[in-house]
PQR file with spaces between the fields and no chain letter, atoms N, CA, C, O and H, PARSE charges and radii, in Angstrom:
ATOM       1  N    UNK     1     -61.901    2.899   24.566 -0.4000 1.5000
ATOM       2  CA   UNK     1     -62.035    1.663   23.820 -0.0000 2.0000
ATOM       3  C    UNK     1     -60.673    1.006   23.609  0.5500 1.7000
ATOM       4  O    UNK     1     -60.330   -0.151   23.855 -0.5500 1.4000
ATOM       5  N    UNK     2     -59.893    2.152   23.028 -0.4000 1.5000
ATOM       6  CA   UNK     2     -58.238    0.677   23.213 -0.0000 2.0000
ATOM       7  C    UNK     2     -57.800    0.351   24.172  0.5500 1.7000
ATOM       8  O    UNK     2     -57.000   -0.584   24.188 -0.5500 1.4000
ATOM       9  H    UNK     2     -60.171    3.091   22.828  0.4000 1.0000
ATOM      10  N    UNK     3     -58.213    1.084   25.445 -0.4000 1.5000
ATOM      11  CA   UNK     3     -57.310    0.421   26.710 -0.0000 2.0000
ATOM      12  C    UNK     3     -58.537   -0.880   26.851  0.5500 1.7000
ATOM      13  O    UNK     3     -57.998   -1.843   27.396 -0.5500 1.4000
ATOM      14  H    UNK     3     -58.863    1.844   25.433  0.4000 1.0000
ATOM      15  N    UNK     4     -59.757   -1.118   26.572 -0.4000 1.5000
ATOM      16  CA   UNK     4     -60.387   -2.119   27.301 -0.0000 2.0000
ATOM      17  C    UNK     4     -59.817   -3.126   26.123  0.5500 1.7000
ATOM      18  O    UNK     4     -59.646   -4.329   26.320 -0.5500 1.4000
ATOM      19  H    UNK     4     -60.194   -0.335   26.129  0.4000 1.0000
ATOM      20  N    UNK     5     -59.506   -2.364   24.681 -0.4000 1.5000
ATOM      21  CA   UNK     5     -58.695   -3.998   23.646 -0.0000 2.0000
ATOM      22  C    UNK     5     -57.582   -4.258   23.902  0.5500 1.7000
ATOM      23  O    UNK     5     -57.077   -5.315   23.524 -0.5500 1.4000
ATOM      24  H    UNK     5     -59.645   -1.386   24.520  0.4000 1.0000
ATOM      25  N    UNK     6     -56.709   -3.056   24.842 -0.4000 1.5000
ATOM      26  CA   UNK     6     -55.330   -3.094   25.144 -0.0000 2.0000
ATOM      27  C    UNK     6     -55.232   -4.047   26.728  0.5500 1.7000
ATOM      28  O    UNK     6     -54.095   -4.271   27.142 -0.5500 1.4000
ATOM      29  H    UNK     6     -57.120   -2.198   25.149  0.4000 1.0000
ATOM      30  N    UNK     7     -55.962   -4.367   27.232 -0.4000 1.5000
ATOM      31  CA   UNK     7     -56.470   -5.055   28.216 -0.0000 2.0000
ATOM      32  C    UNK     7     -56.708   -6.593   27.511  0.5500 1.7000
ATOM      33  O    UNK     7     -55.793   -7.397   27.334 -0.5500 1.4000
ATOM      34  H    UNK     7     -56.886   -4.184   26.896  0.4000 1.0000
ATOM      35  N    UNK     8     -57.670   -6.750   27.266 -0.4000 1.5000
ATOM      36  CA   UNK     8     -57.827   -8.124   26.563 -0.0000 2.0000
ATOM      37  C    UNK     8     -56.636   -8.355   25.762  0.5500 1.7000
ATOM      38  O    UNK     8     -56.219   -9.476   26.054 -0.5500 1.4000
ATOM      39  H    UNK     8     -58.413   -6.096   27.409  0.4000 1.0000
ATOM      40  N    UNK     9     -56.065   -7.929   25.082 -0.4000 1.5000
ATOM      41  CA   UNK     9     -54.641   -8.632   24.529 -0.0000 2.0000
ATOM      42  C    UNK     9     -54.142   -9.161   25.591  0.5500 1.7000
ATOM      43  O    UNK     9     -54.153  -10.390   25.663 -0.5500 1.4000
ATOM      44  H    UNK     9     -56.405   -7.018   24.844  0.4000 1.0000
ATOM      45  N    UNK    10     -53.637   -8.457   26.571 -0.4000 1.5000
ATOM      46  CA   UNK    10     -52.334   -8.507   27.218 -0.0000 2.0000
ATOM      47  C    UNK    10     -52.783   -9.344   28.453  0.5500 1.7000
ATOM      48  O    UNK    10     -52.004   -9.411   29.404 -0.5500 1.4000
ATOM      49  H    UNK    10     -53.629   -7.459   26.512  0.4000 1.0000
ATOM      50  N    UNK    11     -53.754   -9.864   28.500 -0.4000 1.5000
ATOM      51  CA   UNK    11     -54.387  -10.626   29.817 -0.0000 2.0000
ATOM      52  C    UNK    11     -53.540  -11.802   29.666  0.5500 1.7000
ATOM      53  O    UNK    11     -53.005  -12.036   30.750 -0.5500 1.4000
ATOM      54  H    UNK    11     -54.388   -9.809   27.728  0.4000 1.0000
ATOM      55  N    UNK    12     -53.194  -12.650   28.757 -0.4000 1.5000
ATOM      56  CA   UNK    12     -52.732  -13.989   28.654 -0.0000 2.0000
ATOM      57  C    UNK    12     -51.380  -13.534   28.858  0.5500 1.7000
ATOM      58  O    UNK    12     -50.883  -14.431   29.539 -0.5500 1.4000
ATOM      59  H    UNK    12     -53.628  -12.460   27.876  0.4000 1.0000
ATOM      60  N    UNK    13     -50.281  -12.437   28.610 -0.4000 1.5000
ATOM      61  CA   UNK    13     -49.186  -12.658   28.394 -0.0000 2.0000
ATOM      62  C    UNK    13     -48.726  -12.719   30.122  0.5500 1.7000
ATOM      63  O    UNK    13     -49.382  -12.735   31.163 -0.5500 1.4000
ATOM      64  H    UNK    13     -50.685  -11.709   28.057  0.4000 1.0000
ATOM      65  N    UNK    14     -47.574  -12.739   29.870 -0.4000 1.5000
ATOM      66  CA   UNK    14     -46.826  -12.828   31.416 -0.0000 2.0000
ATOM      67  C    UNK    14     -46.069  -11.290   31.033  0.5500 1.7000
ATOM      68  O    UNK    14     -45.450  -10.766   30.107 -0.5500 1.4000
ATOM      69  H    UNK    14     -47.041  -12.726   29.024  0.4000 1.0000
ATOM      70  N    UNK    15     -46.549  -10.985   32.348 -0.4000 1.5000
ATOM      71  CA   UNK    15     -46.457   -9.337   33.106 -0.0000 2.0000
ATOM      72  C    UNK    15     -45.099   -9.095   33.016  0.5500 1.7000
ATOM      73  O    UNK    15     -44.861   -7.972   33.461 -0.5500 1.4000
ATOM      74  H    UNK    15     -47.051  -11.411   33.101  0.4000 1.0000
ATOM      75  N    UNK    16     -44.067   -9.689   32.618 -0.4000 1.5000
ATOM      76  CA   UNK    16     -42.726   -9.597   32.122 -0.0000 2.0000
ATOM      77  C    UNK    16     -42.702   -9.165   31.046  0.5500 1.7000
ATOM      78  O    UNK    16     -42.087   -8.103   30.940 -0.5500 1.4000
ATOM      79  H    UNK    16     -44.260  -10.602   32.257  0.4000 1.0000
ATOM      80  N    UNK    17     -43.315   -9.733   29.801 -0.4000 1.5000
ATOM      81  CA   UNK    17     -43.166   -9.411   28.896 -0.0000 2.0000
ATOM      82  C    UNK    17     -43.800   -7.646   28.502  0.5500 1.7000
ATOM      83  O    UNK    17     -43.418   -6.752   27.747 -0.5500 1.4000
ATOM      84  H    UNK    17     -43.814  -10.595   29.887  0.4000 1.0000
ATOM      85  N    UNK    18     -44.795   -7.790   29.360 -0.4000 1.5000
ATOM      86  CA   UNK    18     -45.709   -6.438   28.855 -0.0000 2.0000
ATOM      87  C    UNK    18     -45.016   -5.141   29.328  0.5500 1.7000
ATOM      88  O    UNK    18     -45.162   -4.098   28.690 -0.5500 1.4000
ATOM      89  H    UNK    18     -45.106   -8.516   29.973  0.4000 1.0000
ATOM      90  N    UNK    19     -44.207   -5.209   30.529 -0.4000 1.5000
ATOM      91  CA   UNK    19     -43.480   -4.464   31.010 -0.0000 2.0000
ATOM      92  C    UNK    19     -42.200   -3.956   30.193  0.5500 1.7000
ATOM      93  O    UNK    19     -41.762   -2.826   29.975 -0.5500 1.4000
ATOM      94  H    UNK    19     -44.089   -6.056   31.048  0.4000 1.0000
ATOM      95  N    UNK    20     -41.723   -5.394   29.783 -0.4000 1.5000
ATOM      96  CA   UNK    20     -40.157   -5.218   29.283 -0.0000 2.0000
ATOM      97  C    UNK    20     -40.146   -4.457   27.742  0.5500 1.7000
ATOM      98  O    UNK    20     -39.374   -3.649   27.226 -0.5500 1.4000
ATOM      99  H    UNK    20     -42.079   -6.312   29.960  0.4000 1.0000
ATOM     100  N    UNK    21     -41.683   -5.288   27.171 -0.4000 1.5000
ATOM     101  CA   UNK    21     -41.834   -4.475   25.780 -0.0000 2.0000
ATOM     102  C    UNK    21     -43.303   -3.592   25.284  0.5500 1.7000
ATOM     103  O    UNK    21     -44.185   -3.816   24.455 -0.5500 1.4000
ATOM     104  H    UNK    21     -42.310   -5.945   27.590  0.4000 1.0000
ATOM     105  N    UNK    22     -42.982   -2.310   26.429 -0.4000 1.5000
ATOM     106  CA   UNK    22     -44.636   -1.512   26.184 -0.0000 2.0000
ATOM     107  C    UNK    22     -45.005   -1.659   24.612  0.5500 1.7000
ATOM     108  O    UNK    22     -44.373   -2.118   23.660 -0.5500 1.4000
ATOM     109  H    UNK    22     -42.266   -2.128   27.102  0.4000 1.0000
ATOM     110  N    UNK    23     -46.320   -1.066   24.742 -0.4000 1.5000
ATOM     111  CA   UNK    23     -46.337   -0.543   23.082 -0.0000 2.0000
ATOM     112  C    UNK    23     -46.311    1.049   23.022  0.5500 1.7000
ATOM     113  O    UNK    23     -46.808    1.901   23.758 -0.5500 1.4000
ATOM     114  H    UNK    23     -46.833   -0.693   25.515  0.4000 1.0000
ATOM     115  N    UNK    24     -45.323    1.148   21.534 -0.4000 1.5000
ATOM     116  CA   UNK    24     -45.418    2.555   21.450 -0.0000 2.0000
ATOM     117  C    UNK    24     -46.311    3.273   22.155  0.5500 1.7000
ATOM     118  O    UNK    24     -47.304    2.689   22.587 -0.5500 1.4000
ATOM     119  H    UNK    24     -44.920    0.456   20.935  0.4000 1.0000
ATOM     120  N    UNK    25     -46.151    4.502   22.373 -0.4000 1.5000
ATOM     121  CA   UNK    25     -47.372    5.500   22.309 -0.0000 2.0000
ATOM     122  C    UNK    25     -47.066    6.125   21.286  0.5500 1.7000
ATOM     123  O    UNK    25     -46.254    5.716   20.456 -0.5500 1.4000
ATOM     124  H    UNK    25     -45.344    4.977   22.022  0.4000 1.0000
ATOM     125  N    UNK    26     -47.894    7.563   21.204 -0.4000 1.5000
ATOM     126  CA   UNK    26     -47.546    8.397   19.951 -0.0000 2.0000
ATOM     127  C    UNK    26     -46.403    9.260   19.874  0.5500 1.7000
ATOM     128  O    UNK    26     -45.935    9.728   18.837 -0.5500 1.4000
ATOM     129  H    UNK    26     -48.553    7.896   21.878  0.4000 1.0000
ATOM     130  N    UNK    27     -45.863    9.490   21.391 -0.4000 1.5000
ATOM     131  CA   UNK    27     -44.341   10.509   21.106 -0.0000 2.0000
ATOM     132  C    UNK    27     -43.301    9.551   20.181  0.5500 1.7000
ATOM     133  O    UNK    27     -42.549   10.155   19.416 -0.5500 1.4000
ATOM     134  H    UNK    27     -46.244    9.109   22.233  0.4000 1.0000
ATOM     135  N    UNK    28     -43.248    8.348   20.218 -0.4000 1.5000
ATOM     136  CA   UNK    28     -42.548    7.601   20.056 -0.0000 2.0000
ATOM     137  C    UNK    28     -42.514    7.500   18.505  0.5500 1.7000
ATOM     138  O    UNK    28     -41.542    7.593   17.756 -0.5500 1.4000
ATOM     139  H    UNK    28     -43.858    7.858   20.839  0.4000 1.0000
ATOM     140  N    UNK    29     -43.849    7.284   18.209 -0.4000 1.5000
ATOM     141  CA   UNK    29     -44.128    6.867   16.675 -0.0000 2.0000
ATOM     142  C    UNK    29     -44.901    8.031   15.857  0.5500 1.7000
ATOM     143  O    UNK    29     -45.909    8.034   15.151 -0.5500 1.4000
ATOM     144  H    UNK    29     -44.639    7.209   18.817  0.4000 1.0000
ATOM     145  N    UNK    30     -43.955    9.040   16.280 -0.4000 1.5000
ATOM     146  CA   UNK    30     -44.648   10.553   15.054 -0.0000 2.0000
ATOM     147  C    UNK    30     -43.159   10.416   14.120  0.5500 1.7000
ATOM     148  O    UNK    30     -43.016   10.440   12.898 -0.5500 1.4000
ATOM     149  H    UNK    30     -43.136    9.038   16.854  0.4000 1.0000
ATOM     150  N    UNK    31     -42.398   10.304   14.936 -0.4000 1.5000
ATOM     151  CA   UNK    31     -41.098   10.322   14.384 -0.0000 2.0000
ATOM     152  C    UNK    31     -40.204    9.424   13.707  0.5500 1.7000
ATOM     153  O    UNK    31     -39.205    9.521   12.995 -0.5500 1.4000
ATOM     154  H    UNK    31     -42.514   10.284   15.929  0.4000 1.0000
ATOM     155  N    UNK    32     -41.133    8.255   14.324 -0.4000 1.5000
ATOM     156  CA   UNK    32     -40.075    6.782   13.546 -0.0000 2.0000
ATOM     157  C    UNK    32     -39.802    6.616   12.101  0.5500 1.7000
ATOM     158  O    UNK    32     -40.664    6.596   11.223 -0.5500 1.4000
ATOM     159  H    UNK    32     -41.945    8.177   14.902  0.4000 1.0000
ATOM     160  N    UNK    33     -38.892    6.533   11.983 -0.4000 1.5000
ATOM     161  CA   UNK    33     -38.893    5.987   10.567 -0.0000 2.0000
ATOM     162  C    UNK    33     -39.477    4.568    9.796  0.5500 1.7000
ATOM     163  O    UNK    33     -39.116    3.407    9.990 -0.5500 1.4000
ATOM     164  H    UNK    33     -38.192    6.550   12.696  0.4000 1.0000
ATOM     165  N    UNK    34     -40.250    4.961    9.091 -0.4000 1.5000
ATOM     166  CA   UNK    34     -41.110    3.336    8.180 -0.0000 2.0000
ATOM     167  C    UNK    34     -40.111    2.567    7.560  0.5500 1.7000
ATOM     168  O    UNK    34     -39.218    3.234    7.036 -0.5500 1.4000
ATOM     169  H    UNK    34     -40.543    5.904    8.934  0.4000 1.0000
ATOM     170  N    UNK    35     -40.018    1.360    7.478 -0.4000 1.5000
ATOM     171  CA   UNK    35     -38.960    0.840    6.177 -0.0000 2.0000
ATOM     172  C    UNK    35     -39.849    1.057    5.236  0.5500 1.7000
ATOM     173  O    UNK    35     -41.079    1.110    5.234 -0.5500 1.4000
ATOM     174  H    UNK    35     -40.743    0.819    7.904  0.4000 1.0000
ATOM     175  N    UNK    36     -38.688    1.225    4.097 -0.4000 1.5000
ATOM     176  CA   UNK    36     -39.004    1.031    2.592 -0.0000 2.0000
ATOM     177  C    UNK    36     -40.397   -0.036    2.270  0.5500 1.7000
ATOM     178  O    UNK    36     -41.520   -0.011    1.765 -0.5500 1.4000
ATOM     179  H    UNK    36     -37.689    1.182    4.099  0.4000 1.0000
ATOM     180  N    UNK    37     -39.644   -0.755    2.803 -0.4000 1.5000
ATOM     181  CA   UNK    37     -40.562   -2.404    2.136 -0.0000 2.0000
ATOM     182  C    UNK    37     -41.935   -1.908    3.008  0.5500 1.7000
ATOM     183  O    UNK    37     -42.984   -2.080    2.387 -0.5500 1.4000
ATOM     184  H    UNK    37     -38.732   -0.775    3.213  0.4000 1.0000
ATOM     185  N    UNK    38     -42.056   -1.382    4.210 -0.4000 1.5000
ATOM     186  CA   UNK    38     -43.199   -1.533    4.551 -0.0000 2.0000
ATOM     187  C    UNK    38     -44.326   -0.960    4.215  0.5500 1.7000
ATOM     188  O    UNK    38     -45.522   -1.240    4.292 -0.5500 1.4000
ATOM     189  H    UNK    38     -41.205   -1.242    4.714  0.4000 1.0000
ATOM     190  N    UNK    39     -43.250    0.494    3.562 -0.4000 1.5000
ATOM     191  CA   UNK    39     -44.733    1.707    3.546 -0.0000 2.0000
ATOM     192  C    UNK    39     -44.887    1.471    2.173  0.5500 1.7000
ATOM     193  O    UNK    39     -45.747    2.120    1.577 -0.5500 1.4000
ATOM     194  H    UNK    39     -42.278    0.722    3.499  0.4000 1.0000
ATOM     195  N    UNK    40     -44.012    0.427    1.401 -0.4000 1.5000
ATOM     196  CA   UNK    40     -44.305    0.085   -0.339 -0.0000 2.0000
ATOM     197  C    UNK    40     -45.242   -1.029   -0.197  0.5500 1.7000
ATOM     198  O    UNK    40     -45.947   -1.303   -1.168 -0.5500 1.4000
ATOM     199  H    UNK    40     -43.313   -0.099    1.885  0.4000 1.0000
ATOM     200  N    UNK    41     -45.323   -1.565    0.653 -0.4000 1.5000
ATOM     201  CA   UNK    41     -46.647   -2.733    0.948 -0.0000 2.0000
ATOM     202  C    UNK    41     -48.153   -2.479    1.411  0.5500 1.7000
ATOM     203  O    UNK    41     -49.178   -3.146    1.273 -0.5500 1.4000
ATOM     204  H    UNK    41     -44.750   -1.342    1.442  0.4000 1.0000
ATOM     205  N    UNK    42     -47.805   -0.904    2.186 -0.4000 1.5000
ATOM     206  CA   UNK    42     -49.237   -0.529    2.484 -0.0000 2.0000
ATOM     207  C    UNK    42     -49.505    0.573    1.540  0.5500 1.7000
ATOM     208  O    UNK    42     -50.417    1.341    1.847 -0.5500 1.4000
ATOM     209  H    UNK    42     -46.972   -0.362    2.298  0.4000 1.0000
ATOM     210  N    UNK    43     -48.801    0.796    0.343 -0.4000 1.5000
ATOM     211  CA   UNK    43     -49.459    1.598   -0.792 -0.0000 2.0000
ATOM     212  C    UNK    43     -49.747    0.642   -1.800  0.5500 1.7000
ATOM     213  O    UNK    43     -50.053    1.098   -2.902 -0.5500 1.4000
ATOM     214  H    UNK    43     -48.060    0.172    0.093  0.4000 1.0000
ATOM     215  N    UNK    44     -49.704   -0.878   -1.620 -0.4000 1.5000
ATOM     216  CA   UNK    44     -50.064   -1.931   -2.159 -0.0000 2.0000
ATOM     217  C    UNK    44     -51.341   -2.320   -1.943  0.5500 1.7000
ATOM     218  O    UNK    44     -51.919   -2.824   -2.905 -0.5500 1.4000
ATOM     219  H    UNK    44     -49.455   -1.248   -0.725  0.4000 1.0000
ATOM     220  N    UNK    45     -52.095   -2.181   -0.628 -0.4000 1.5000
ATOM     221  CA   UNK    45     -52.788   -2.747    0.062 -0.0000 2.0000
ATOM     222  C    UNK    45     -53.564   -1.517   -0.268  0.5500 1.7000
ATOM     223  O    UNK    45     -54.261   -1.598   -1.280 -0.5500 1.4000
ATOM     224  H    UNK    45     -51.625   -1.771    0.154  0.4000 1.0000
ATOM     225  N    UNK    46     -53.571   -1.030    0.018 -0.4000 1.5000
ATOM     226  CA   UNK    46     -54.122    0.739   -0.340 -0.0000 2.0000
ATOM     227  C    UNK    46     -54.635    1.023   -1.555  0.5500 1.7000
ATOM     228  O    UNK    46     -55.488    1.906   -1.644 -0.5500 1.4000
ATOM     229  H    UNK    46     -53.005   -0.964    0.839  0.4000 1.0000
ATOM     230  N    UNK    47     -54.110    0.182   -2.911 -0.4000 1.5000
ATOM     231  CA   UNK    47     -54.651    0.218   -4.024 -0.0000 2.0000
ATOM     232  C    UNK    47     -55.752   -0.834   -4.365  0.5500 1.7000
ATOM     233  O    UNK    47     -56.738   -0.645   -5.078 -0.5500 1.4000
ATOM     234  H    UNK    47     -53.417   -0.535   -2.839  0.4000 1.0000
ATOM     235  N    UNK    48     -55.424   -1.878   -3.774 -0.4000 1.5000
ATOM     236  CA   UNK    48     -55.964   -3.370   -4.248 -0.0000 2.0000
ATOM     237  C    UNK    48     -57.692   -2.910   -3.758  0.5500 1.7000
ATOM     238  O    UNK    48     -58.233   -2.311   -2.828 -0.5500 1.4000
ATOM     239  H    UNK    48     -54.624   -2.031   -3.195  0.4000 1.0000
ATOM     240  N    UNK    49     -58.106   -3.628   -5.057 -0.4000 1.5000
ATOM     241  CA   UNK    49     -59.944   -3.671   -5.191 -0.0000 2.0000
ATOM     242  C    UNK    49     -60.476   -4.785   -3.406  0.5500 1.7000
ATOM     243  O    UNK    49     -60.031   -5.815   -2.899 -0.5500 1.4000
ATOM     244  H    UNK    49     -57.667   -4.114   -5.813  0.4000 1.0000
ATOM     245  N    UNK    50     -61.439   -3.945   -3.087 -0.4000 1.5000
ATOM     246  CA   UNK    50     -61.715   -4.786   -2.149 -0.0000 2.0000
ATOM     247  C    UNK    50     -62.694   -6.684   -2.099  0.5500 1.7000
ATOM     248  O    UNK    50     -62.822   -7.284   -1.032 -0.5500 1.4000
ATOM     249  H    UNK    50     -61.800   -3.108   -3.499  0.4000 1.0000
């Protein structure tokens, strides 16, 4: 299922771009570091009543 949504994204862009800037995979992003501001915004979002 994400490669057929990872497909439909990337249909419009130019094949330059998709090349020059993959998207993560997961080796990449077990390890990254979050900013501050970001992971204090999704424990924001995380609280708020739906």
């Amino acid at each position: 299922m994400f490669k057929e949504i990872f497909t439909r994204l990337i249909r419009h862009l130019p094949s330059r771009l998709v090349h020059r800037d993959p998207l993560p995979g997961a080796q990449q992003t077990v390890n990254a570091a979050v900013p501050p501001s970001l992971s204090a915004h999704c424990l924001k979002m995380a609280v708020m009543p739906e």
